[in-house]
N, C-alpha and C positions, 0 to 999 in steps of 0.2 A: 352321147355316143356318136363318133364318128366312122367315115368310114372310106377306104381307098383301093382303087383296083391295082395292083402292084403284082409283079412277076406270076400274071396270069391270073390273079386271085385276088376276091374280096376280102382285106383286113378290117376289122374291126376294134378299133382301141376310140379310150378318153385321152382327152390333150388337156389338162387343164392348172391353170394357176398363170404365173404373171411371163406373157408371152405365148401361151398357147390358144387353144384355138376354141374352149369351154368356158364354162365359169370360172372369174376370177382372171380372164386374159388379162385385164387391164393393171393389174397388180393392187398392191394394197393401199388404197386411198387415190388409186388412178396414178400411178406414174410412169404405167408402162412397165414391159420389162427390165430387170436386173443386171445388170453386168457383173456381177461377184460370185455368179454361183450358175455351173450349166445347169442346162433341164436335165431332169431324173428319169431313164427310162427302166420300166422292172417288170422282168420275164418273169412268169407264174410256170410252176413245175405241173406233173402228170399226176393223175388227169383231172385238170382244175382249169378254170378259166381268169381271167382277170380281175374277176370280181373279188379274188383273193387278197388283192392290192387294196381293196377300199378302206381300212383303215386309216394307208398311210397317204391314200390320194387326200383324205378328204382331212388330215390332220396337216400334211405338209403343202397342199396346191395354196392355202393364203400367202405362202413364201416362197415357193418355189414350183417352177414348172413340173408336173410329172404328166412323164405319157404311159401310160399301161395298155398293151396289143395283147387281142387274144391269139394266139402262136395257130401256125396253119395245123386244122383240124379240129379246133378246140373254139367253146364260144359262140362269137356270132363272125367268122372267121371260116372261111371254106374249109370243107373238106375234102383232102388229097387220097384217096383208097393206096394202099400199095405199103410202101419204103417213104417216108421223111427223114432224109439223113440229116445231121447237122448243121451242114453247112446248105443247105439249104433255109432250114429254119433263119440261121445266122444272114444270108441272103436277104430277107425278106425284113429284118432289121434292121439292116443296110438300106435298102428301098423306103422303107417307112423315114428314118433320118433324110435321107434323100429330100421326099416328099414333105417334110413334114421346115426343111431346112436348118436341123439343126447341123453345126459342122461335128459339133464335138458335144457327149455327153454323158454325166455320172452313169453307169451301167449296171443293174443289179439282177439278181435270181436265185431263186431258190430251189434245190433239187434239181429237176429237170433242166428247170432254166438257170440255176447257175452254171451247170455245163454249158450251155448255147451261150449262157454271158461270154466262158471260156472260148470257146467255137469263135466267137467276134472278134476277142482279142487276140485270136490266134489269126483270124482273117484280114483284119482292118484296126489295128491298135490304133493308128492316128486320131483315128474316132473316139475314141473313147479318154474321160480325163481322171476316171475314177470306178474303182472297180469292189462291188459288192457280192459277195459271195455266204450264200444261207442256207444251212443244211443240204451241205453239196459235198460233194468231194471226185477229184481231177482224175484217178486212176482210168485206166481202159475196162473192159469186162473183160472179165474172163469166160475160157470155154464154157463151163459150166453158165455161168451167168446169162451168156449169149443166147442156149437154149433153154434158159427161163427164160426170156423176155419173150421169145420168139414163140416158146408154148405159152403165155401168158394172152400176147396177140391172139392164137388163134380163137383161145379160149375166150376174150372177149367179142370177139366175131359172132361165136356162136350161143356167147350166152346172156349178154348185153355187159352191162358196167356193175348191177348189183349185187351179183352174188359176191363179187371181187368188193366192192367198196364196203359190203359189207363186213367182209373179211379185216378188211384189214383197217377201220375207221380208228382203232385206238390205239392203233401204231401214228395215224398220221396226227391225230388231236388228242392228246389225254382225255381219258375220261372226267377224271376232275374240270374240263374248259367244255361242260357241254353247249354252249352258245357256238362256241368256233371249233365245236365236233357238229353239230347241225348245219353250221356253214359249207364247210368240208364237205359232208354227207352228201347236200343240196350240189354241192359244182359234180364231185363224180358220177352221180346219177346222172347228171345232164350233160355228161361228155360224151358226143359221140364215138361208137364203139370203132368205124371206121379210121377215125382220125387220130383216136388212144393206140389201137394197133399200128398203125402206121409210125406214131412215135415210136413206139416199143420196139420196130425192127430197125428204124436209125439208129435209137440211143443203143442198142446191141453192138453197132459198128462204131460207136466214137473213138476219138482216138486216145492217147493218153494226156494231159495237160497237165504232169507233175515238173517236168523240165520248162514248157512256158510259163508255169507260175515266179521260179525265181528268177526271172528276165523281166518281170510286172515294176513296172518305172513310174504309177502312180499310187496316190492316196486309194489303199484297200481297207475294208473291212469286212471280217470275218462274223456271223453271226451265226449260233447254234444254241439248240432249246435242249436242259439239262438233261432232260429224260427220251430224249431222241434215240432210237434206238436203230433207225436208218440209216443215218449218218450221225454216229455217234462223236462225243467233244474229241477223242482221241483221231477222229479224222479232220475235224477243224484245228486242232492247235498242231496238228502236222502241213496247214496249208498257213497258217499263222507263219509257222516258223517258215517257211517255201520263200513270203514271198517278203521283200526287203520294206521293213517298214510298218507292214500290215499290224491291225489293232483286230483283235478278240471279243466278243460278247456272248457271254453266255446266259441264255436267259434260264431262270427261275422257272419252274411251275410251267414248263412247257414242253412238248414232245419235237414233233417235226414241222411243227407251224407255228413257228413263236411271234411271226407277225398277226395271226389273227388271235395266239392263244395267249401272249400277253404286249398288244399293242403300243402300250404307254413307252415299254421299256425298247421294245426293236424301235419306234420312231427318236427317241430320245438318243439312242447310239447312232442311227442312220440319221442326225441332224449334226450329231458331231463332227462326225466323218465328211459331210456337205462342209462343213466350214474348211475342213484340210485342202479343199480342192480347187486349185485357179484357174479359171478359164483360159 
C-alpha cells in the first residue's frame, strides 16, 4: 500500500505490476514496463474500499499495471465530513495520474465508481484510453431518489454502517457466493460512516451521462452479474447499445459483485477488452 497527499488529502491506493510502484514493477522476467497495453486504473463503488479489486490486482498485475485508490472517505483514504460531489472524487483521480505519471489510462468502476469512471470522462477524456463500466448505470437521480440517498446519509450518521449493510448484503453478493458475501460484509462495516454520507449526498447530485456515453470514442466494456437487481442487465445492454462499439458481459451466478462473486470470468472479459485498447 502506498500513499500520496494530493488536493488536501491523503490517498491510499496499490500500484502494482510492470511499471508501477509494488510488486511486480519490474514486469514479467524483468523487462520493465510494457508498451502495448496502458495501466488499469478501477474505482470501487459504495461503501466498499479497494480491497474489492483484489481479485483482479493480483490475477492481472503479472501483466499489466493496475492501480486501485480508495476514493475520498473510504479506506485508508481521508475522510471529507459534509458533500463529495463527483467531480470532486473525479479531481482526485486526475491528481493520482498526475502523481503517479500515467498520461493516459484503461479506466474502470463499478456502481459508484463507474459513475466517477463517467465523472472523468466527462472531465478529462484525453486521459482515459478505455472505458470499463460494471454494474452501473449513467441516468441522473431522480426527486425521489435524491431524498433517499440523502435520508440514507443521515441515517448512517446516526446509526453506523450495520444495520444498512446488513440489510442489504444479499442484494449486493448472492447468497449462493458466501465467500464474496463476507468480503462485502467485511468492506461495509469498515467504511466510515462520515465518508459513506458524504458520498451519498454527491452521488444524489450527479448529473446525467446517458448523451456522454454515445460520444465514448474508445474500447468499452460493459460488465453486469445476472442476478443483479441494482443495476439490472436491462440497464447494461441499454449502455451497450449507447455506446459505439462497446462489448457486454454478463456474468453467471452472480448479483451486484460479479468481480468478487465470480472472478475467473470478470478477469477473463476485463483481459479481452485490455487487448482492444492502444496506447
Amino acid at each position: 500500500m502506498a500513499t500520496a497527499h494530493l488536493n488536501g488529502i491523503t490517498i491510499g491506493y496499490d500500484d502494482e505490476g510492470p511499471g508501477g510502484e509494488g510488486p511486480g514493477s519490474e514486469g514479467p522476467g524483468g523487462e520493465g514496463p510494457t508498451d502495448w497495453t496502458p495501466p488499469l486504473l478501477l474505482l470501487h463503488g459504495h461503501p466498499f474500499d479497494r480491497t474489492m479489486w483484489t481479485p483482479q490486482r493480483t490475477a492481472l498485475s503479472p501483466t499489466h499495471r493496475v492501480i486501485t485508490p480508495d476514493l475520498r472517505g473510504y479506506g485508508e483514504t481521508d475522510v471529507v465530513p459534509g458533500t463529495t460531489p463527483f467531480a470532486t472524487f473525479a479531481a482526485d483521480v486526475l491528481a493520482l495520474l498526475d502523481h503517479l505519471g500515467v498520461a493516459r489510462c484503461a479506466l474502470g468502476g463499478l456502481s459508484m465508481g463507474g459513475q466517477i469512471a463517467m465523472e472523468c470522462l466527462r472531465l478529462f477524456p484525453e486521459r482515459i484510453s478505455g472505458l470499463l463500466l460494471a454494474d452501473t448505470f449513467p441516468t441522473a437521480e431522480t426527486d425521489e431518489g435524491k431524498a433517499w440517498r440523502n435520508a440514507l446519509a443521515d441515517r448512517l450518521l446516526a446509526e453506523g454502517l450495520k444495520p444498512y449493510a446488513d440489510e442489504v448484503l444479499d442484494k449486493m453478493a448472492a447468497p449462493y457466493n458466501p465467500r464474496a458475501a463476507a468480503h462485502v460484509h467485511r468492506m461495509m462495516l469498515a467504511a466510515p460512516p462520515e465518508g459513506a454520507a458524504a458520498a451519498l449526498r454527491g452521488r444524489a447530485e450527479r448529473p446525467d451521462y446517458r448523451t456522454l456515453l454515445t460520444q465514448v470514442a474508445v474500447p468499452a466494456l460493459i460488465v453486469v452479474g445476472h442476478d443483479d437487481t441494482y443495476t439490472p442487465v436491462s440497464d447494461a445492454e441499454a449502455m451497450r447499445d449507447a455506446i459505439p462499439g462497446a462489448e457486454l458481459c454478463v456474468v453467471e451466478s452472480a448479483a451486484h459483485m460479479p468481480n468478487l462473486e465470480q472472478p475467473e470470468v470478470f478477469n477473463a472479459a476485463v483481459r479481452g477488452w485490455l487487448t482492444r485498447i492502444n496506447t
